[in-house]
C-alpha positions in Angstrom: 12.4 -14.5 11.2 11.6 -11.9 8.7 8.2 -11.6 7.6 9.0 -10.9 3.9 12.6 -11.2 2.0 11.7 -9.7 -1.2 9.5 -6.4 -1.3 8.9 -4.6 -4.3 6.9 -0.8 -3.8 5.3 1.3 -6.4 5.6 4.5 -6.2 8.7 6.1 -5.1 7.3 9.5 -3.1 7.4 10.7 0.1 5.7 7.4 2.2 7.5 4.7 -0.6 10.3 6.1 -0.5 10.3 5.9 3.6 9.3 2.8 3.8 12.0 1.2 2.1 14.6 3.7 4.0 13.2 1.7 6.8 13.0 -1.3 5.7 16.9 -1.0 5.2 17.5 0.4 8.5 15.1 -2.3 10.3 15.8 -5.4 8.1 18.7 -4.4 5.9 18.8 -8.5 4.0 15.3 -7.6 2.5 15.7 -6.8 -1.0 14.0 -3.9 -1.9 13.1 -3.4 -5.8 11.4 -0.4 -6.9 9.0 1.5 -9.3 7.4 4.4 -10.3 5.6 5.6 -14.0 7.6 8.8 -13.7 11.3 8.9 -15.5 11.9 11.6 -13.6 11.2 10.1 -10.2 12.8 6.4 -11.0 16.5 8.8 -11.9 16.3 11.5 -8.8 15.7 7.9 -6.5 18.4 6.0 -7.8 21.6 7.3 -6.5 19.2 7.5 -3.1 20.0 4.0 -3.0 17.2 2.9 -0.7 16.3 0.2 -3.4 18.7 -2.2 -4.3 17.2 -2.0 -7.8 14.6 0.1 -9.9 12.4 -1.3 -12.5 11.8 0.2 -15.5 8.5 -1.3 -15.9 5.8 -2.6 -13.3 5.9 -5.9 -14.6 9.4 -6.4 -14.0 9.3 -4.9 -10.5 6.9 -7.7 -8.9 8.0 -10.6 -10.7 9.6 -12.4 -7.4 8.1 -10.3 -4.9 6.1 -11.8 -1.9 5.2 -8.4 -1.1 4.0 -5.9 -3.3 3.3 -2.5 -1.6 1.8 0.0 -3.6 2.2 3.8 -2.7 0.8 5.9 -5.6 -2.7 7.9 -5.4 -5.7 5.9 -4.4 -7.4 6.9 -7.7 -4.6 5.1 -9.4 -4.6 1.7 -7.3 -6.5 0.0 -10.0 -5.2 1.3 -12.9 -1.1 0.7 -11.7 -2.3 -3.0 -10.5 -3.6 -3.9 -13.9 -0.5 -2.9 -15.2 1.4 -5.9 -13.2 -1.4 -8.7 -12.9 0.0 -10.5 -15.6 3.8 -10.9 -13.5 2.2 -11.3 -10.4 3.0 -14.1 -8.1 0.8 -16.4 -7.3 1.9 -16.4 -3.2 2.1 -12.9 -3.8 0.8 -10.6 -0.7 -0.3 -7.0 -2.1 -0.8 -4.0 0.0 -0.9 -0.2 -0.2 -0.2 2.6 1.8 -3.4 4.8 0.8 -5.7 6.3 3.3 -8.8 5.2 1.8 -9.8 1.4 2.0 -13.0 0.4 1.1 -12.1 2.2 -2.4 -8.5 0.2 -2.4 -10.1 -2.9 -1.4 -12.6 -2.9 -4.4 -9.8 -1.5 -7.3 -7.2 -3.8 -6.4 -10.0 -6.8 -6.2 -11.1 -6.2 -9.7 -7.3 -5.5 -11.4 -5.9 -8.4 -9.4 -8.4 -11.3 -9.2 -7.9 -14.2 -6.9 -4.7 -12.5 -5.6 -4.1 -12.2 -1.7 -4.7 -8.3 -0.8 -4.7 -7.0 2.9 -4.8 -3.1 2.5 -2.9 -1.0 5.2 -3.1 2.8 5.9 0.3 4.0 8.2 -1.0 7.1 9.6 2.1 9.2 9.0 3.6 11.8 6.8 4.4 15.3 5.8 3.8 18.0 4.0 7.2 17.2 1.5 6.3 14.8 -1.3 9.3 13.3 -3.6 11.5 10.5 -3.2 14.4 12.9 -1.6 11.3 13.6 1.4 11.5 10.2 2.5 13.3 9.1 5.8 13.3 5.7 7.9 11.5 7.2 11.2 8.9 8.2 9.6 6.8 5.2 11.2 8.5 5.2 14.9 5.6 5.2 17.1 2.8 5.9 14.6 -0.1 4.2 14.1 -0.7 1.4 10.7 -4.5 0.5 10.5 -4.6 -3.0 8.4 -8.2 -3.8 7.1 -7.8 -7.4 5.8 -10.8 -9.0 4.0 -12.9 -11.3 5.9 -11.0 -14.0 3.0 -7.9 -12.8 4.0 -5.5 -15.4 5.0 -4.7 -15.0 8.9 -1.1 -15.9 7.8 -0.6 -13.5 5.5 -2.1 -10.7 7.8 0.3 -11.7 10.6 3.1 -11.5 8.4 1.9 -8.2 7.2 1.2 -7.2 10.9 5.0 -7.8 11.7 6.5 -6.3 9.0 5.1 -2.7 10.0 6.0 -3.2 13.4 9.3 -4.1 12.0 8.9 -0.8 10.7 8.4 0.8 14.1 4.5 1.1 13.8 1.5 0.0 16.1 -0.1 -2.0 14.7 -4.1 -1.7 14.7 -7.0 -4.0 12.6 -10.4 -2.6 11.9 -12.8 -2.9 9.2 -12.4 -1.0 6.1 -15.7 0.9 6.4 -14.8 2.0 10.2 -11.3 3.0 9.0 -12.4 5.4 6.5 -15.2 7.3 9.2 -12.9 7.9 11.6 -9.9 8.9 8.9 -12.5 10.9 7.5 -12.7 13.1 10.6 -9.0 13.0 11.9 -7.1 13.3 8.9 -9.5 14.4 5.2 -11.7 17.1 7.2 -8.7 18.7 8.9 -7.1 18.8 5.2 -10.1 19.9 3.6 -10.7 22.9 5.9 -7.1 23.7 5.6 -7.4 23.9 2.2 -10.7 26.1 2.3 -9.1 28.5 4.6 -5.9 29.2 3.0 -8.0 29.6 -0.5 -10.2 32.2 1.3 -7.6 34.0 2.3 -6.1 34.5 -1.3 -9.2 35.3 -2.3 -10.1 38.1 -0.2 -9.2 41.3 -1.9 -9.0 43.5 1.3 -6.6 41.5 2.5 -3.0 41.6 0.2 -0.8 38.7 -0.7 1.7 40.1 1.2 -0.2 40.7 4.4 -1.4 37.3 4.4 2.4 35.8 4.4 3.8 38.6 6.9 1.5 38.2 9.8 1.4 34.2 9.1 3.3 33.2 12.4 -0.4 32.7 14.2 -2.6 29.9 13.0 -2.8 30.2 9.3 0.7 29.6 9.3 -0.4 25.8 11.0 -2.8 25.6 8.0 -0.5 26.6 5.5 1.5 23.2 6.1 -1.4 21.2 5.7 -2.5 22.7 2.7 1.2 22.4 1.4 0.3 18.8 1.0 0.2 16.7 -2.4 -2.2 17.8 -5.0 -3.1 14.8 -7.4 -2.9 12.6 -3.9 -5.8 14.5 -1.5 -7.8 15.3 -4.7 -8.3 11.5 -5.0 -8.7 11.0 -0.8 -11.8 13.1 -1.5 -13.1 11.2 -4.2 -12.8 7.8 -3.1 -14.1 8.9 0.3 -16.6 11.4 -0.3 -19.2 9.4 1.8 -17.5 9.7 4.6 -16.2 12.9 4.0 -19.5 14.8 3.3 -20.8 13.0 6.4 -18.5 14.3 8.0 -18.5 17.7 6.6 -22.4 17.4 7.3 -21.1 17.3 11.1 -18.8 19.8 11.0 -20.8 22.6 9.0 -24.2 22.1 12.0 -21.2 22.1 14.7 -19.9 25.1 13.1 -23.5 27.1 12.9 -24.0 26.7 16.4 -20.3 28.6 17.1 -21.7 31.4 14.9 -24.8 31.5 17.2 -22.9 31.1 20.5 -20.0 34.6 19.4 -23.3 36.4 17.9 -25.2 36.3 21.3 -22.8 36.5 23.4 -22.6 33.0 25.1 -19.2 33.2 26.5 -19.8 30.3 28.5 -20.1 27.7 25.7 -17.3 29.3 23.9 -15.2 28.8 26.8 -16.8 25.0 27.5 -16.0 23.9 24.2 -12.6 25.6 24.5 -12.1 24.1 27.3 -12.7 20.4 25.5 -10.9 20.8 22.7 -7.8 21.7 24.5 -7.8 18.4 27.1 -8.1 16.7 23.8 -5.0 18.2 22.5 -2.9 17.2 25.8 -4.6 13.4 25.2 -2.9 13.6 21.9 0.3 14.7 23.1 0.1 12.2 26.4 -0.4 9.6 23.9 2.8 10.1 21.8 1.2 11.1 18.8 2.8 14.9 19.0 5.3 16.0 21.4 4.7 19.8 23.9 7.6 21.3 22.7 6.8 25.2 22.4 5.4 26.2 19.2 5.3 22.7 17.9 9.1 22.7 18.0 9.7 24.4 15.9 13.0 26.2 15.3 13.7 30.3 15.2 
């Protein structure tokens, strides 16, 4: 039995735009209706065909959907929810896609009172944003984090539980709080220092633009496709989880001191300890399916 038949998702990018090219490709009778505030985006998805129909207007889009799944910027959740409330159904379950929750949780609370929201993060993506980015494994073996409300309706979680797994997810629940410390280390940091690195190496004027690009094939090359990411999306990340994030940072910047100690005297043997650690951790991720061994992250020369 399928969890949902009619799904309507907002916001037509890279993670929208894959879930409904696996929602097609998992549970193909679903009707999929579509939406997204950009012209441009709602023409370049439509002869996509991985909705069966595009809205021209939010409204429109949920008006017989049981659920709604909105994938737009977390600093927008609020702002695109008000624009539906009014067509919402009452049996209605609405979800996002946005890897901040407790921030999710409280806009879609207070645009879409009384409604039944569960908010979901699938921990997957890429460096490619657009509707044309999107593709139905995208979920296969990846982890969705659910952090229903402690109001939530059991029901309504299951169903929303199911449906990712439909997807090809695992399927994990945790509090909303918890989910955005540990995202906050695994997934903003690692964006944020990305993003820091690549920008110092533009700015340093001894080393040219060209330079920078030729002898890319070691690790800034790795941090390049991280920082290739989405703008207007990891701007808001920050934002809406900066708690977390400067804790975090706070971490990370006392962890990093002590490296600077450990190279400028010498201690080769905690270089080498923590080396040492970080590197069974990378084999735990790959043992764990969430990255493969292939040489040079597989890629292709």
């Amino acid at each position: 039995m399928l969890p949902f038949a009619r799904i309507t998702i907002i916001g037509l990018g890279l993670i929208g735009s894959s879930v409904a090219r696996a929602i097609k490709a998992n549970m193909p009778t679903v009707r999929v209706t579509g939406y997204d505030s950009d012209t441009g985006v709602r023409e370049r998805a439509r002869p996509l065909g991985f909705c069966d129909d595009i809205a021209g207007h939010a409204g429109t889009a949920v008006i017989d959907a049981d659920l709604v799944l909105l994938a737009v910027p977390v600093g927008a959740m609020g702002a695109v929810a008000a624009e539906f409330a009014a067509d919402l159904p009452a049996d209605a379950v609405v979800s996002d896609v946005g890897s901040c929750k407790q921030s999710v949780l409280s806009a879609l609370s207070a645009a879409l009172p009384g409604a039944v929201i569960i908010p979901a993060h699938p921990v997957a993506g890429t460096e490619k944003s657009g509707p044309e980015a999107g593709f139905a494994t995208l979920f296969q073996g990846r982890w969705c984090i659910l952090t229903p409300p402690a109001d939530a309706p059991s029901a309504a979680t299951e169903k929303l539980r199911i449906f990712w797994q439909r997807l090809g997810a695992d399927v994990e629940i945790m509090d909303a709080r918890h989910h955005d410390m540990v995202l906050a280390i695994t997934s903003h940091l690692p964006h944020l220092i990305a993003y820091t690195i690549v920008g110092t190496a533009d700015d340093l004027g001894e080393v040219t633009q060209s330079e920078v690009i030729k002898y890319s094939a070691g690790g800034f090359r790795d941090f390049t496709r991280i920082a290739a990411s989405d703008p207007v999306m990891w701007r808001d990340v920050f934002l809406s989880n900066k708690e977390a994030v400067l804790e975090m940072l706070q971490r990370f910047s006392e962890d990093l001191t002590a490296l600077q100690r450990a190279i400028r005297y010498d201690k080769g043997e905690d270089l080498e300890a923590l080396f040492t650690r970080t590197r069974d951790i990378r084999r735990s991720i790959v043992e764990q399916g969430q990255d493969d061994d292939a040489p040079d992250f597989g890629r292709k020369h």
